[in-house]
Residue, then its C-alpha position, 0 to 999 in steps of 0.5 A: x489483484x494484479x492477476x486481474x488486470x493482466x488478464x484484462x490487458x492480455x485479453x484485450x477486455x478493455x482498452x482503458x488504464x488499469x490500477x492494481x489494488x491489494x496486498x501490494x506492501x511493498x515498493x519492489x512488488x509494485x514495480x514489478x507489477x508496473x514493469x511486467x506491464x500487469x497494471x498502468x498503475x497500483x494502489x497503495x494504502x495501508x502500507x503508506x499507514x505503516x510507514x509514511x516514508x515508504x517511498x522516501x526510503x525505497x529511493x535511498x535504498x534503505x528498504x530494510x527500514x521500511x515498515x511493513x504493513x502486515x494486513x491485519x486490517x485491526x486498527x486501519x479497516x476495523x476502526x474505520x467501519x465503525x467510526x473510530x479514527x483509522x490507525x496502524x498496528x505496526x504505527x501506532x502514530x499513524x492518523x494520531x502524529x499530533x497527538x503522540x509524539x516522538x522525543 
């Protein structure tokens, strides 16, 4: 919903900081929101779920590695509304890592 907030700043609606939320999966999208001066700042949820070290590999430049969220909302949204632990289709260990690990 960045186009949300760059209405609201450009319009002058409201003078108080505004955070971009949705859809945002990917780092070079929230910098480019926060650089186009859309958003003070963005949301990001489900795809920390993805890939916990999102960040960590956009500051190394290894962008490529980075597992996206695909916004299925299946195991993440889905489980949570009804009670279940939230999960990751594209990371299944996500919200189970003492559960499952890896060797």
């Amino acid at each position: 919903f960045a186009w949300v907030t760059k209405k609201l700043r450009d319009e002058k609606i409201v003078s108080v900081p505004l955070c971009a939320t949705n859809r945002i999966n990917a780092p070079t999208t929230a910098e480019s929101i926060l650089s186009s001066g859309s958003a003070d700042l963005v949301s990001m949820a489900r795809p920390f779920l993805a890939d916990p070290d999102i960040v960590k590999k956009s500051r190394e430049g290894r962008e490529d590695e980075i597992n996206t969220c695909i916004a299925c909302n299946q195991a993440c949204l889905d489980h949570a509304f009804v009670g279940k632990t939230a999960s990751c289709l594209v990371n299944p260990r996500a919200c189970h890592e003492t559960e499952i690990t890896i060797e």
